[in-house]
PyMOL CGO cylinders between C-alpha atoms (Angstrom):
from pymol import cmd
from pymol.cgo import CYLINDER

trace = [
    CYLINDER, -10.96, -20.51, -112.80, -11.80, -23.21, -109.91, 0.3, 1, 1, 1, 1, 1, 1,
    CYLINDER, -11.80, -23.21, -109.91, -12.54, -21.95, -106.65, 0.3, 1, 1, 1, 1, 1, 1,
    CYLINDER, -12.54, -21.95, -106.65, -10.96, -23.57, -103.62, 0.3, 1, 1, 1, 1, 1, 1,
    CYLINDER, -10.96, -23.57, -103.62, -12.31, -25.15, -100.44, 0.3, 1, 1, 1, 1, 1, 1,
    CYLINDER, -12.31, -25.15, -100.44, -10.94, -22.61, -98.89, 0.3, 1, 1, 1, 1, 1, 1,
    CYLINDER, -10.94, -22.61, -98.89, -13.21, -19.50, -100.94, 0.3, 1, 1, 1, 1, 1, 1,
    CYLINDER, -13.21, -19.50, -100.94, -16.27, -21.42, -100.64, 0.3, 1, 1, 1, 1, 1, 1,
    CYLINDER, -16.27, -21.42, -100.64, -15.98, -21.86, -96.34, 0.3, 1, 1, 1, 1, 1, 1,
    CYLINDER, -15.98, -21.86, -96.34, -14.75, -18.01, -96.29, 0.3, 1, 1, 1, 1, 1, 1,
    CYLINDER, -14.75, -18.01, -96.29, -18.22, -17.29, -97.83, 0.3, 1, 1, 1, 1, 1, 1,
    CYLINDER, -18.22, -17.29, -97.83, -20.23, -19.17, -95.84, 0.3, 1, 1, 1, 1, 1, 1,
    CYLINDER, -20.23, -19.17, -95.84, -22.88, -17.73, -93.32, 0.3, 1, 1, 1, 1, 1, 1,
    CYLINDER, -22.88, -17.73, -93.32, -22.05, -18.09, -89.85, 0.3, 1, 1, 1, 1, 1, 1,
    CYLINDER, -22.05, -18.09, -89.85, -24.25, -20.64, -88.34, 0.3, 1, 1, 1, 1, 1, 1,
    CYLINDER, -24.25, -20.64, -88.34, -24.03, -21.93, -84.50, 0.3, 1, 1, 1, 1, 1, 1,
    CYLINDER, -24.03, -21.93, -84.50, -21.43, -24.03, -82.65, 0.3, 1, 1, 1, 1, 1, 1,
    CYLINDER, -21.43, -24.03, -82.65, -22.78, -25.49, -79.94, 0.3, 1, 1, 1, 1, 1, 1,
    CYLINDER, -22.78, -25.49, -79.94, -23.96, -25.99, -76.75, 0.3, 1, 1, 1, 1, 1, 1,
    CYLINDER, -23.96, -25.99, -76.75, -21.84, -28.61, -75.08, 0.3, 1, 1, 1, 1, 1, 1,
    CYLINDER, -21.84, -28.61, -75.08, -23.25, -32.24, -76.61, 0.3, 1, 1, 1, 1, 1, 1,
    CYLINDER, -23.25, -32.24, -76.61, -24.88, -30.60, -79.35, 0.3, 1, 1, 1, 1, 1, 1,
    CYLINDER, -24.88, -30.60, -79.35, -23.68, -32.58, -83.05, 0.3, 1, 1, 1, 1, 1, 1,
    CYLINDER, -23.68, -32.58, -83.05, -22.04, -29.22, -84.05, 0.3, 1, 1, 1, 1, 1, 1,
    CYLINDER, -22.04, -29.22, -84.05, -19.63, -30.27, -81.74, 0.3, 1, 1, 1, 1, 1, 1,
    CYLINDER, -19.63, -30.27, -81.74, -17.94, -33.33, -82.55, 0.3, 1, 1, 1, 1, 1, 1,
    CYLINDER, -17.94, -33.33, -82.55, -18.23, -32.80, -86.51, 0.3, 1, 1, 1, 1, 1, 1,
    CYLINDER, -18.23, -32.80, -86.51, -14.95, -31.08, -87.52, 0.3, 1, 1, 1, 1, 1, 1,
    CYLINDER, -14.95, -31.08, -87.52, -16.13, -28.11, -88.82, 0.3, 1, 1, 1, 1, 1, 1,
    CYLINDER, -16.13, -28.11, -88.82, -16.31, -24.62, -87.72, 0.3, 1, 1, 1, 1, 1, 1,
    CYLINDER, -16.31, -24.62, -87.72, -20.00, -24.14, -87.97, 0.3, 1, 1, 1, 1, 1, 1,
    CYLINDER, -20.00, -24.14, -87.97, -19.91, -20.61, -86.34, 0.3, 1, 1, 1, 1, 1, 1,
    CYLINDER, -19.91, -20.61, -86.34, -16.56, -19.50, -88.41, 0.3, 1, 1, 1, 1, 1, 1,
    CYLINDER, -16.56, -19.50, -88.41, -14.81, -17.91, -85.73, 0.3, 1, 1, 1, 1, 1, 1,
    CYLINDER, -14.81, -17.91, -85.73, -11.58, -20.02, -86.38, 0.3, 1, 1, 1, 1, 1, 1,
    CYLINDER, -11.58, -20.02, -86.38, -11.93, -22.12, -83.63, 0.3, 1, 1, 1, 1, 1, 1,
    CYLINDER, -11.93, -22.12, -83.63, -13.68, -26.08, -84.11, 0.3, 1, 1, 1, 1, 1, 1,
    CYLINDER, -13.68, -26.08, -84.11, -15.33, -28.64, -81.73, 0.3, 1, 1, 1, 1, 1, 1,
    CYLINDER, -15.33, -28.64, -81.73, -13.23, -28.53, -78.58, 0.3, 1, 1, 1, 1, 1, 1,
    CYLINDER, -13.23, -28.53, -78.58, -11.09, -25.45, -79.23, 0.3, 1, 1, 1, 1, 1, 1,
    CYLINDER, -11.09, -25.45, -79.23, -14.77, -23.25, -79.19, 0.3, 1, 1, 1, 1, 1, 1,
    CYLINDER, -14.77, -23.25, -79.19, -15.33, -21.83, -76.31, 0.3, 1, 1, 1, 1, 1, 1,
    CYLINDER, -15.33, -21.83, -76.31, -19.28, -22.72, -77.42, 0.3, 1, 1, 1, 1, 1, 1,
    CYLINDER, -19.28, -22.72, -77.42, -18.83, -26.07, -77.34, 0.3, 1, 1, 1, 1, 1, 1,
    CYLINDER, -18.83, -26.07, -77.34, -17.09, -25.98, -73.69, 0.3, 1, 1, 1, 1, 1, 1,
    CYLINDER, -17.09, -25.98, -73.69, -18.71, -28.34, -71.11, 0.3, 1, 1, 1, 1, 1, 1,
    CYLINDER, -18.71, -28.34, -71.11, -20.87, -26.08, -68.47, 0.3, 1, 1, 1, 1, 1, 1,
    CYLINDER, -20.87, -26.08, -68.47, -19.68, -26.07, -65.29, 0.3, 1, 1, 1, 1, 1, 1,
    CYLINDER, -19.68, -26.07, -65.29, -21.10, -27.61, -63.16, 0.3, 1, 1, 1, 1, 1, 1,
    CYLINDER, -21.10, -27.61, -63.16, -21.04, -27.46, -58.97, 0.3, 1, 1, 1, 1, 1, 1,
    CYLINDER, -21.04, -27.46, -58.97, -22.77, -29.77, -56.35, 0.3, 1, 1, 1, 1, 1, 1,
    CYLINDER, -22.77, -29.77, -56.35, -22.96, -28.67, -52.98, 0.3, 1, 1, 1, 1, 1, 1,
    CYLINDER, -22.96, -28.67, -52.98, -24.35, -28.39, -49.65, 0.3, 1, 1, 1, 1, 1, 1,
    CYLINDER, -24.35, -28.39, -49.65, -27.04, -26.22, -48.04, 0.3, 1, 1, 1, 1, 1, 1,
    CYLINDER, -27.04, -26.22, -48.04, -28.29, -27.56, -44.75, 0.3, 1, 1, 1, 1, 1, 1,
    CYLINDER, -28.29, -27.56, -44.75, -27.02, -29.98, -42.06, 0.3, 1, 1, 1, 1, 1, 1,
    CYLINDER, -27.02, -29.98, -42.06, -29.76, -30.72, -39.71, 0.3, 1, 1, 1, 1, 1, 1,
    CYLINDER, -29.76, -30.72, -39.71, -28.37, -32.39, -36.22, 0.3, 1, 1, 1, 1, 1, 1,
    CYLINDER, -28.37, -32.39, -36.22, -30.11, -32.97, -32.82, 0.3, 1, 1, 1, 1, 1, 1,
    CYLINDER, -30.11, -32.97, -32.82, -28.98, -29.12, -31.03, 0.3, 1, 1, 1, 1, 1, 1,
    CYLINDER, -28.98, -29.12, -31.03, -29.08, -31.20, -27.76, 0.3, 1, 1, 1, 1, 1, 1,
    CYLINDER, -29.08, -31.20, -27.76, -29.27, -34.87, -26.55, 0.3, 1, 1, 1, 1, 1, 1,
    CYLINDER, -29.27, -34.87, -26.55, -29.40, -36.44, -23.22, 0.3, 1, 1, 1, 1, 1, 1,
    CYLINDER, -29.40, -36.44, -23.22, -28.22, -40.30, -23.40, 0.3, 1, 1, 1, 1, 1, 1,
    CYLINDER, -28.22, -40.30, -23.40, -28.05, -42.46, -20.20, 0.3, 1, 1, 1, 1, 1, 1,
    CYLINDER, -28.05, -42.46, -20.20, -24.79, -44.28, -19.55, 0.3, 1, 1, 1, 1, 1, 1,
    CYLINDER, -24.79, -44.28, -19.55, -24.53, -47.28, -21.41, 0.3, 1, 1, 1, 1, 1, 1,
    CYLINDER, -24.53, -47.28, -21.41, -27.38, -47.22, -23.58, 0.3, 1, 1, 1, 1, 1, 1,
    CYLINDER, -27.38, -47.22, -23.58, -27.82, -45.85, -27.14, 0.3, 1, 1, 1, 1, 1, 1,
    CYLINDER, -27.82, -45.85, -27.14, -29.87, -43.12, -28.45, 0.3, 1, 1, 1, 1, 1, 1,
    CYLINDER, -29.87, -43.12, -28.45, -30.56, -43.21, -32.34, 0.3, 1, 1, 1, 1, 1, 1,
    CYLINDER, -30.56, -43.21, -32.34, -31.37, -39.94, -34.17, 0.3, 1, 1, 1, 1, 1, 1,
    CYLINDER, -31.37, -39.94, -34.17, -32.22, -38.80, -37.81, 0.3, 1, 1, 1, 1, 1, 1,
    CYLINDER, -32.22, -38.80, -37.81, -29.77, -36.55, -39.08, 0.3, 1, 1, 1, 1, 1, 1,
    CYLINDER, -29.77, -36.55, -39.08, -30.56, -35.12, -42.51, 0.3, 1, 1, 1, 1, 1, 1,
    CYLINDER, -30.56, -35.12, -42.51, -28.18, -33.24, -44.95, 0.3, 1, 1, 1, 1, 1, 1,
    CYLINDER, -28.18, -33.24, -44.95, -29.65, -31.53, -48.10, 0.3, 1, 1, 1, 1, 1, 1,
    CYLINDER, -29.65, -31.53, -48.10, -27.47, -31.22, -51.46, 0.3, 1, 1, 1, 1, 1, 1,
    CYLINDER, -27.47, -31.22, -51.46, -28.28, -29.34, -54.70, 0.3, 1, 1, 1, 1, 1, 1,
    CYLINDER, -28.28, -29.34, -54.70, -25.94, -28.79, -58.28, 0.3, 1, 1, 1, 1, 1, 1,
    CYLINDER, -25.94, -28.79, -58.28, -25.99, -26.38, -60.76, 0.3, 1, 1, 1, 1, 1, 1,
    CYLINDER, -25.99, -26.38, -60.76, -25.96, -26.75, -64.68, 0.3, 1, 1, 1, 1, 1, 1,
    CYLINDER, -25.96, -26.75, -64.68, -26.03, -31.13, -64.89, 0.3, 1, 1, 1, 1, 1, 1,
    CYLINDER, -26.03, -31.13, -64.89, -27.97, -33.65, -62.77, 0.3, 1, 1, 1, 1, 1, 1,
    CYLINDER, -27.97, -33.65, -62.77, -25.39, -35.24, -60.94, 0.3, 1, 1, 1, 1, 1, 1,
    CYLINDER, -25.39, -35.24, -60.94, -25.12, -38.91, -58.74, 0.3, 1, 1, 1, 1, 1, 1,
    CYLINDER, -25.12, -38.91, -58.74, -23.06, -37.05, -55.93, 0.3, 1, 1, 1, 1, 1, 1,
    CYLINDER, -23.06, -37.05, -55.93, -21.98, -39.07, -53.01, 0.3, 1, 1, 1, 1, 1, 1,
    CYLINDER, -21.98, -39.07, -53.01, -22.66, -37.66, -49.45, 0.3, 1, 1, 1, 1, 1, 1,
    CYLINDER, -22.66, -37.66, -49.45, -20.34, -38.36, -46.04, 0.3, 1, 1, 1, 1, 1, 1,
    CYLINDER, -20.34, -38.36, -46.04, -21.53, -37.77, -42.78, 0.3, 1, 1, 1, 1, 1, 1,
    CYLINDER, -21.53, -37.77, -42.78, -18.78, -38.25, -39.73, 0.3, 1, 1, 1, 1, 1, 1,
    CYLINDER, -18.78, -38.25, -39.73, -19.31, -37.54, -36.10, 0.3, 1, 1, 1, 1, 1, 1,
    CYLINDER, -19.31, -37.54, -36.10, -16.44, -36.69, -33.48, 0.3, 1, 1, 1, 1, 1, 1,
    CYLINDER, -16.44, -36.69, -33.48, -17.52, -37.52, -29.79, 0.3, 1, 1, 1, 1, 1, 1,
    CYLINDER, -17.52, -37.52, -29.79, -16.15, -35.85, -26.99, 0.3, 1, 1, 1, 1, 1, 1,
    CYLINDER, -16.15, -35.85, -26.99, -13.83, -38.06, -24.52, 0.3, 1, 1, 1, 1, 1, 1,
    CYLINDER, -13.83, -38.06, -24.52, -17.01, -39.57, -22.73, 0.3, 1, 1, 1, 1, 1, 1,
    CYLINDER, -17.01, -39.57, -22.73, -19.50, -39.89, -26.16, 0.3, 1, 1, 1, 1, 1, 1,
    CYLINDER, -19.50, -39.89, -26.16, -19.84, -42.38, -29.04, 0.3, 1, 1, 1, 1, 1, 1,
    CYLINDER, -19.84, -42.38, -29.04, -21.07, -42.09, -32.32, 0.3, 1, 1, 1, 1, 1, 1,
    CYLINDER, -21.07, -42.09, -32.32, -21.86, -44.76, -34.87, 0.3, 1, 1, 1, 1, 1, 1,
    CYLINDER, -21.86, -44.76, -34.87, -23.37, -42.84, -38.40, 0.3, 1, 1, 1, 1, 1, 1,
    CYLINDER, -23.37, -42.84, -38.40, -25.34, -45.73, -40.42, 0.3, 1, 1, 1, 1, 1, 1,
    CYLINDER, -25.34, -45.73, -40.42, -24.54, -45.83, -44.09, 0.3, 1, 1, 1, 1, 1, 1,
    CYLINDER, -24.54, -45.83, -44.09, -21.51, -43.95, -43.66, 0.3, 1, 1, 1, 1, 1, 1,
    CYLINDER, -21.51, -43.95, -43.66, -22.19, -42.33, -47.29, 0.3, 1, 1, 1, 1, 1, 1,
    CYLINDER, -22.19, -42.33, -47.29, -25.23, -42.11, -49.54, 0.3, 1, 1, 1, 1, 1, 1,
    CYLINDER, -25.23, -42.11, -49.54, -25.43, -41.47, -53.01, 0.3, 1, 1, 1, 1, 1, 1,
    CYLINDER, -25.43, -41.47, -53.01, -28.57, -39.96, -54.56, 0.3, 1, 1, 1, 1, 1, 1,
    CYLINDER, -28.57, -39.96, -54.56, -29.63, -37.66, -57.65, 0.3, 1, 1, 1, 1, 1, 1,
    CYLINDER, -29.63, -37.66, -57.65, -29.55, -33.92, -57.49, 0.3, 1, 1, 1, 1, 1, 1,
    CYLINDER, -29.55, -33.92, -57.49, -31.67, -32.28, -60.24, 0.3, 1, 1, 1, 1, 1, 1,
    CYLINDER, -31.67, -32.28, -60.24, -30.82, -28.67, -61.33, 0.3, 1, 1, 1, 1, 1, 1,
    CYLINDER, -30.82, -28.67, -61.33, -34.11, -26.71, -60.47, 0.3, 1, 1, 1, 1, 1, 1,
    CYLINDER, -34.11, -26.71, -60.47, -35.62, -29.20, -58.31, 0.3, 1, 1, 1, 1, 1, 1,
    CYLINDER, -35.62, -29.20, -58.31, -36.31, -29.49, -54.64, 0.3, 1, 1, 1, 1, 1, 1,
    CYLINDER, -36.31, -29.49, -54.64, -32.72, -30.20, -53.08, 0.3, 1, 1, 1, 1, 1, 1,
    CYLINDER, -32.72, -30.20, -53.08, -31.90, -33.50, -52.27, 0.3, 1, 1, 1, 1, 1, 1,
    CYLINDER, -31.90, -33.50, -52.27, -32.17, -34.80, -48.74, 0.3, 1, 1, 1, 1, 1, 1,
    CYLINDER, -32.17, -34.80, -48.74, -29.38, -37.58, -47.90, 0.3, 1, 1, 1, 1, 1, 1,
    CYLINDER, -29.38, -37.58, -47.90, -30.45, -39.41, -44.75, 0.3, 1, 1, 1, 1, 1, 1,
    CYLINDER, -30.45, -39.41, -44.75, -28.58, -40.74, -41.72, 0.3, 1, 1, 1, 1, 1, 1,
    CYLINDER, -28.58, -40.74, -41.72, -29.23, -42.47, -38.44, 0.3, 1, 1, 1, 1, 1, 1,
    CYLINDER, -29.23, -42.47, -38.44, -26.47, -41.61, -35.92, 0.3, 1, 1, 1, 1, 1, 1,
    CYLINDER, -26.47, -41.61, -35.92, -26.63, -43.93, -33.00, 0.3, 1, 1, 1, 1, 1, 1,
    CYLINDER, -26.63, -43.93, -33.00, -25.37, -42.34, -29.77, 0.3, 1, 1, 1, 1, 1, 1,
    CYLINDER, -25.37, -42.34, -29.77, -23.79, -43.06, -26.50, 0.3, 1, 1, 1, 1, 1, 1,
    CYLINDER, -23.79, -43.06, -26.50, -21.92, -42.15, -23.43, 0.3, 1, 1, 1, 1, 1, 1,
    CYLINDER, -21.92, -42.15, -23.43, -19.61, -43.91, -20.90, 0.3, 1, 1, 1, 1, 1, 1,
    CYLINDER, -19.61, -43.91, -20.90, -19.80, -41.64, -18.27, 0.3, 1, 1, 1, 1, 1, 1,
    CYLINDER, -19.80, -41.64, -18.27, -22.31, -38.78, -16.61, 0.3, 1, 1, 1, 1, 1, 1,
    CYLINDER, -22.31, -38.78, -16.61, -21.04, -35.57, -17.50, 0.3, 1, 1, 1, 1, 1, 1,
    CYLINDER, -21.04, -35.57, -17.50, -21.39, -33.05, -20.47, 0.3, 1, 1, 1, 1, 1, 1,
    CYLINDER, -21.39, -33.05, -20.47, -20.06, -33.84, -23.85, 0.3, 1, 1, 1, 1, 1, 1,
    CYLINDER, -20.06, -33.84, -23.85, -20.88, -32.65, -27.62, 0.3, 1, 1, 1, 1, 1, 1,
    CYLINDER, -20.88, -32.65, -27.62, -20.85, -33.97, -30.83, 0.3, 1, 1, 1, 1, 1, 1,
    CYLINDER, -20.85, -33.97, -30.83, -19.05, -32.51, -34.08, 0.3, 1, 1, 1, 1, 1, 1,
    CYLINDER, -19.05, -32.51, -34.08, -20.53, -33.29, -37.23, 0.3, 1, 1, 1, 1, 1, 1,
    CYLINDER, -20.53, -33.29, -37.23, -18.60, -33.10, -40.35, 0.3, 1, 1, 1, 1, 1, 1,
    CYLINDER, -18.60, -33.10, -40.35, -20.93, -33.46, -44.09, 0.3, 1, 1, 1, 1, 1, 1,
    CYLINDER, -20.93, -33.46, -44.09, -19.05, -33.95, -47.27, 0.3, 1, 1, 1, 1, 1, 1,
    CYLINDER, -19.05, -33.95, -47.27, -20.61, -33.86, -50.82, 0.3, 1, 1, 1, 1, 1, 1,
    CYLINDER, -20.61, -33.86, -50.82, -18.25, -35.02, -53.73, 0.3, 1, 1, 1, 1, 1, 1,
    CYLINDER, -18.25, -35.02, -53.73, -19.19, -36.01, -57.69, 0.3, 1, 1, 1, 1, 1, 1,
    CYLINDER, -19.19, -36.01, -57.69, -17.60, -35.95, -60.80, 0.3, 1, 1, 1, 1, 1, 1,
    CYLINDER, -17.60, -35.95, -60.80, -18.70, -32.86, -62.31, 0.3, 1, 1, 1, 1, 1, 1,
    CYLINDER, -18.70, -32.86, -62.31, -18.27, -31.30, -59.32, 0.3, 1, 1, 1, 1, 1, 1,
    CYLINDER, -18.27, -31.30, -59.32, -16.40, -27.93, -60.23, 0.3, 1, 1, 1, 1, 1, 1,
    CYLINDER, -16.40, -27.93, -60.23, -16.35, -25.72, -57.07, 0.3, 1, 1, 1, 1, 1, 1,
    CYLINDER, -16.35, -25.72, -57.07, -15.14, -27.06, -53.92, 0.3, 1, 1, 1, 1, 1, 1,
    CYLINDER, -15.14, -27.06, -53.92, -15.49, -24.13, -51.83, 0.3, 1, 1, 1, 1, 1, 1,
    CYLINDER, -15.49, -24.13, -51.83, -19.02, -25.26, -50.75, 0.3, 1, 1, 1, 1, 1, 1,
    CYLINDER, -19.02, -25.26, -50.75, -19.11, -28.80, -50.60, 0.3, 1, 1, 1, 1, 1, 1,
    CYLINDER, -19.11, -28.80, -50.60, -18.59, -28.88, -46.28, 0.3, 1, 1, 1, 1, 1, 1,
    CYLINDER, -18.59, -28.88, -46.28, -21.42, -28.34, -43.92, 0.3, 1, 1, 1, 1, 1, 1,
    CYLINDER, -21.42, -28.34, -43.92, -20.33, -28.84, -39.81, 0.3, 1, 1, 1, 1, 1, 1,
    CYLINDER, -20.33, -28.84, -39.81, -22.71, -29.10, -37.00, 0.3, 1, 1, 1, 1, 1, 1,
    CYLINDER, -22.71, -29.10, -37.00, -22.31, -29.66, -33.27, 0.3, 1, 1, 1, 1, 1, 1,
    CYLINDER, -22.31, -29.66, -33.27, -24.88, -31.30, -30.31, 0.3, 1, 1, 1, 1, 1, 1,
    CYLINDER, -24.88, -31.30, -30.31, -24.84, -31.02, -27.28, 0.3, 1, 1, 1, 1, 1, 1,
    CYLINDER, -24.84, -31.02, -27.28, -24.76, -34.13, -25.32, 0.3, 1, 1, 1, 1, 1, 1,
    CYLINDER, -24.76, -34.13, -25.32, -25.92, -34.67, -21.45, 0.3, 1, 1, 1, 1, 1, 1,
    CYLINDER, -25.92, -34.67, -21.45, -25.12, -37.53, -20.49, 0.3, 1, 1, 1, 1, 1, 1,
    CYLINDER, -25.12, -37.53, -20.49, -26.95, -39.04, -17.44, 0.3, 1, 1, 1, 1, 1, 1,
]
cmd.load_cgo(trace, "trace")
């Protein structure tokens, strides 16, 4: 009597499917025999991933004189979970009535590495006011990638003060 395909696989020891990229993966079989191959194992799902925010840093206060500009640092830091990640970083800033706001590049892209230091994305926001008075600033940071998979903490907001003089 010839045994099947079938009897031999039944008999087979469970081995391992998976992680996400591993061989196991992509090779047809169901390596851990729990009825489920490649993409249809949970073990072989792709991680998920998040990038995010965790500090804005903006000027608290500013004073500007009328019709000149005042350039600033502003710094916002960005970390991920699970996969290093190329995530891109926007910085905008809403003047009051009497203030101006330039933000120089208006996005950067840089690496965030899962355990690492968090990434610092770096801005120069150029300033100024055309007339005395009080104003503010509103600053609005935005982190977006790919593998980005939770989008509940990808906004940071800030606001200056601004005397202008």
């Amino acid at each position: 009597m010839s045994r099947g395909l079938g009897d031999v696989y039944k008999r087979q020891a469970p081995g391992t499917e998976g992680p996400f990229g591993d061989a196991s993966c992509g090779d047809g079989l169901d390596n851990d025999c729990d009825g489920l191959t490649d993409a249809d194992d949970p073990d072989c799902a792709a991680p998920v991933a998040d990038v995010f925010l965790s500090r804005l840093q903006v000027p608290k206060k500013l004073n500007v004189r009328s019709g000149k500009l005042t350039s600033r640092k502003v710094t916002v830091r960005g970390d991920g979970t699970q996969l290093t990640q190329d995530p891109t970083v926007v910085l905008t800033g809403t003047g009051s009535p009497n203030v101006g706001v330039v933000v120089e590049p208006g996005s950067v892209t840089g690496q965030v590495v899962p355990g690492k230091p968090e990434t610092r994305f770096g801005f120069t926001v150029s300033v100024s006011c055309n007339a005395s008075g009080a104003g503010s600033l509103d600053w609005t940071a935005i982190i977006d990638a790919p593998g980005n998979d939770d989008p509940s903490n990808d906004v940071l907001t800030g606001t200056t003060s601004v005397t202008c003089r």
